[in-house]
C-alpha positions, 0 to 999 in steps of 0.5 A, a space after each residue: 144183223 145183231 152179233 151173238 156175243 153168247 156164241 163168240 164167247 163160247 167160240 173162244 172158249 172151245 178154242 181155249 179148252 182146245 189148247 189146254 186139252 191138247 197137253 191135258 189130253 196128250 199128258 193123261 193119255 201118255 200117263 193112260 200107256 202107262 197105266 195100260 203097260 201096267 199089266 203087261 210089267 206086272 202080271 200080278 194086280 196086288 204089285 201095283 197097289 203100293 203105287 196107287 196107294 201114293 197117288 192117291 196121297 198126292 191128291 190131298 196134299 196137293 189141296 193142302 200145298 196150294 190151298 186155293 190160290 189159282 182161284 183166288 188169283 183169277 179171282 182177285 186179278 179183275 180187281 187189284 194190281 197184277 203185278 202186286 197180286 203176283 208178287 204177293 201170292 208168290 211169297 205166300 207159296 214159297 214160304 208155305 211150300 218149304 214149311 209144309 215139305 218140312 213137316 211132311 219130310 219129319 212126318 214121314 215114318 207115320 205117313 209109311 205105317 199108315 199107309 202100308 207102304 214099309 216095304 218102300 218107304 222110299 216112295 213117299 221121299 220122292 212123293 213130297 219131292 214131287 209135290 213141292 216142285 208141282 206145288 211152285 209151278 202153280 202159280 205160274 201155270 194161272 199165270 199163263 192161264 189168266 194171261 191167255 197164253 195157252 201155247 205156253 202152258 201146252 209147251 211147258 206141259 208136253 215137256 213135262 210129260 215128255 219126260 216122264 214118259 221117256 224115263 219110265 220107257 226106258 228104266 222098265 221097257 228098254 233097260 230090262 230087256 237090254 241088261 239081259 242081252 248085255 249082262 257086263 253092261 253098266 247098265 247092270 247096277 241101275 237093273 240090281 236096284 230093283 226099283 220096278 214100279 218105283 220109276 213112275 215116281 222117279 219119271 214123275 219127280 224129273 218130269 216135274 223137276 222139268 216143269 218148274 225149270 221152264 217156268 223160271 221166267 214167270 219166277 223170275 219176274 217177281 220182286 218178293 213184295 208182301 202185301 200183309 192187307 191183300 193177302 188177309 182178303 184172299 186168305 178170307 176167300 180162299 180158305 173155303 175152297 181149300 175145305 172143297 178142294 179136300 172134300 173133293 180129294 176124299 170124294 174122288 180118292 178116299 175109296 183107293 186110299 182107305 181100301 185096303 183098311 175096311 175090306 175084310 180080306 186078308 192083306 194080299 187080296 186086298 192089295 189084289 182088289 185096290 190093285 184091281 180097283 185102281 186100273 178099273 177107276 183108270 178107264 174112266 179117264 177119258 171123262 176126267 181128261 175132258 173135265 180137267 180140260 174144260 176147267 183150265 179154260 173156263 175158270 178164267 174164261 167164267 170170271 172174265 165174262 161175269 160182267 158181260 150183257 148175256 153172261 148167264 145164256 152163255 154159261 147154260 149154252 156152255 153147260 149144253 155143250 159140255 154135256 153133249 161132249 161128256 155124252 159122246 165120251 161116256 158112249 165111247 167107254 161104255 159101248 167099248 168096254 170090251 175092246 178095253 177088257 181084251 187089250 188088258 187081258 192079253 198077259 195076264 187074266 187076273 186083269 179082267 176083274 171089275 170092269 162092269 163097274 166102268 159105266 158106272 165110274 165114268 157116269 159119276 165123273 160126268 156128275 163130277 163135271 157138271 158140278 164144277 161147270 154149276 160151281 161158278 155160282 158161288 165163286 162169282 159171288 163170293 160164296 164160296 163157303 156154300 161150295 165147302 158146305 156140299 162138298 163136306 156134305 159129299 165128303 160125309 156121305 162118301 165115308 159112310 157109303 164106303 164104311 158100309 158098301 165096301 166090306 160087302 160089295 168090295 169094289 162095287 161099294 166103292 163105285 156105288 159112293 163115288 156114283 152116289 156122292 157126285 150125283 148129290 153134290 151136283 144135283 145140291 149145287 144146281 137147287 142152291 145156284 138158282 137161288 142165288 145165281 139163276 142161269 137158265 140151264 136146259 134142265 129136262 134136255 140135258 137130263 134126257 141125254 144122260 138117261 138115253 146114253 145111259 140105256 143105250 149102254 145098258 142094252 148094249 150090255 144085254 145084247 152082247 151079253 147074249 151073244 158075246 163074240 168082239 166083232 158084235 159088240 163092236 158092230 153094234 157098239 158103233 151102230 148105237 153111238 152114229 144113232 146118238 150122234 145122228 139124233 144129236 144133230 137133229 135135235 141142236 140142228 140150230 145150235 151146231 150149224 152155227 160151230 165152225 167145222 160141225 156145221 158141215 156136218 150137221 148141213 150134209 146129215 140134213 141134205 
């Protein structure tokens, strides 16, 4: 009996992206409390929008610091010395790090003016601190990754978070309501500071200072050697991915960061609507956990096996499930959508803006993930420069859309370019990847997909829309996601009963 290699490879890849989806999920998640604990610490949206201002910086300039090199080193790892590569890359990044943090630091009155950030100018000080500290544990996390060691990076991850996680309990959940009760107590000077939102950067910095220290160990491994002549090659291949990491940033972040400048609002409301904005594009984040899930596996899974008997059947078998999985999670936000708008709304009602636009954010985001699932064409052959030009392209028709939907459609415009950018750069990268690298994808199947969750969540909406009570759209909510999930079953019968685990069920929904 012939072995299906295609279907083992795709078996460690699940277990894979499990092990890195475990941190991922549990650290957006914690960061997910967090942003939920938003309206019930700030009662006011337009608090928030200096906050999200500088997370949608850090985006960019984590491109910048990086520059290509976790790509390039699962890239260059399957054909040069590892411990030379290491070494080499290492250099690079100290060196490019501590002169990238300088220019920044000495830059850091223009970068508060632009960003309307004078009333705390303090936040992009602890901004570039966390951008250098997560720029130095690059490296070492691909180390990790390329060496299959994902217990390791869940731990190092976890840690991280932890971290984070328990300063911004304490400095905004537990130390207000203590102080109260105890006013002679010490913990009074830190409460007269005033710093409020300001601890998600102060949790964030610590948290990644933890991170780098539980990386030393891969630090400590390098012996600072520079090779001049491998490092020109990777910079030649790397470079690209730089101008698509950038156009990715500006396709994802540019509506949050420029908001602000092309509304036509006067300065509150406008801070009201990033702030607004901001907490919508959050909701979205259990599409994006899946994805960044996903690509931690998969980038050196994909490289490993591009030389294996049958590679491009398990890439389109990969790219069935993945859809399958971003289906699942798109009913999910989509079909509950009002159990999300009453949590958010119990403090304060100045929440319940702008959540019609979730299914649309969260359907750009499944684009999003396929791109980068079809991406794998032009990094196995070494084009990566095709990759920068869609991306440019997405990052061009992300401009224009804002510059003309925002003033008149507000936060609608900017979901309108996110949904419309993703969907042309995904559709531009499957049409050149069959040119140059055929995989042969389940096209019309995978499309049918999207189109029935899409109308599934669309009548959902028209239903509850006539008769609103929580109870009945939950009701139906759960009806139309076990509907998809039985007519899935049916439909990969075949595919799903040779997964561990699912075959169970499909066999009992057969029976």
């Amino acid at each position: 009996m012939r072995k299906d290699f295609s279907l083992s490879g795709i078996k460690k890849l699940a277990s894979q992206t499990l092990w890195y989806g475990v941190p991922t999920i549990a650290t957006r998640f914690i960061g997910y409390l967090m942003n939920m604990a938003l309206p019930f610490l700030i009662a006011q949206p337009a608090k928030t929008a200096d906050l999200s201002q500088v997370y949608a910086i850090i985006p960019f300039l984590n491109v910048l610091f990086t520059y290509g090199l976790e790509t390039a080193y699962f890239k260059f790892s399957q054909e040069t010395d590892n411990k030379k590569l290491y070494d080499t890359l290492s250099v690079s990044l100290m060196t490019s790090s501590l002169v990238f943090i300088g220019l920044l630091l000495a830059c850091r009155g223009p970068i508060v003016r632009a960003a309307n950030l004078e009333d705390h100018p303090e936040y992009i000080t602890w901004m570039c601190g966390i951008i250098f500290l997560d720029a130095l544990s690059t490296l070492a996390f691909a180390r990790l990754r390329q060496e299959n060691r994902p217990r390791r990076y869940a731990f190092v991850m976890m840690s991280s978070v932890m971290v984070y996680f328990l300063v911004v309990l304490f400095f905004l959940g537990i130390m207000p309501a203590y102080v109260k009760k105890h006013p002679d107590s010490p913990l009074r000077l830190l409460q007269a500071m005033d710093i409020g939102i300001g601890y998600y950067l102060i949790g964030n910095l610590l948290g990644s200072l933890v991170k780098l220290a539980l990386l030393l160990p891969e630090w400590k491994s390098v012996t600072w050697e520079f090779d001049s002549r491998l490092w020109k090659r990777i910079m030649q291949y790397s470079y690209p991915l730089v101008i698509v990491g950038l156009g990715g940033m500006v396709n994802d972040m540019l509506s949050r960061l420029v908001y602000q400048h092309v509304v036509d609002l006067p300065v509150e409301q406008a801070k009201h609507e990033l702030g607004i904005f901001a907490n919508v594009y959050r909701l979205s984040v259990m599409i994006t956990i899946m994805i960044q899930a996903f690509r931690m596996a998969a980038e050196p899974f994909f490289f490993n096996q591009s030389k294996a008997e049958g590679a491009q059947k398990m890439y389109a078998r990969v790219m069935k499930f993945f859809v399958i999985a971003c289906c699942f999670m798109f009913l999910l936000i989509g079909l509950y959508l009002d159990v999300l708008k009453w949590f958010f709304t119990l403090k304060s009602k100045a929440w319940a803006e702008g959540f019609y636009i979730v299914p649309l954010l969260a359907m750009g985001n499944i684009f999003l993930g396929i791109y980068y699932n079809l991406s794998i064409w032009y990094k196995l052959t070494n084009k990566n420069i095709y990759g920068a030009y869609i991306t440019i392209g997405g990052a061009i028709l992300t401009i224009v859309l804002n510059i003309a939907l925002v003033p008149r459609l507000h936060y609608l415009g900017a979901s309108i370019a996110t949904f419309v950018c993703y969907l042309t750069m995904m559709i531009a990268s499957y049409v050149l990847g069959q040119k140059h690298y055929p995989v042969p994808y389940a096209t019309k199947k995978l499309i049918a997909y999207l189109v029935i969750v899409s109308l599934l969540v669309i009548v959902h909406q028209l239903i509850v829309h006539l008769y609103a009570p929580l109870w009945f759209s939950i009701t139906t909510a759960t009806i139309f996601f076990a509907a998809f999930a039985f007519f899935i079953s049916r439909v990969e019968a075949r595919e799903l009963s040779k997964l561990p685990y699912i075959n169970r069920l499909v066999k009992s929904n057969q029976s």
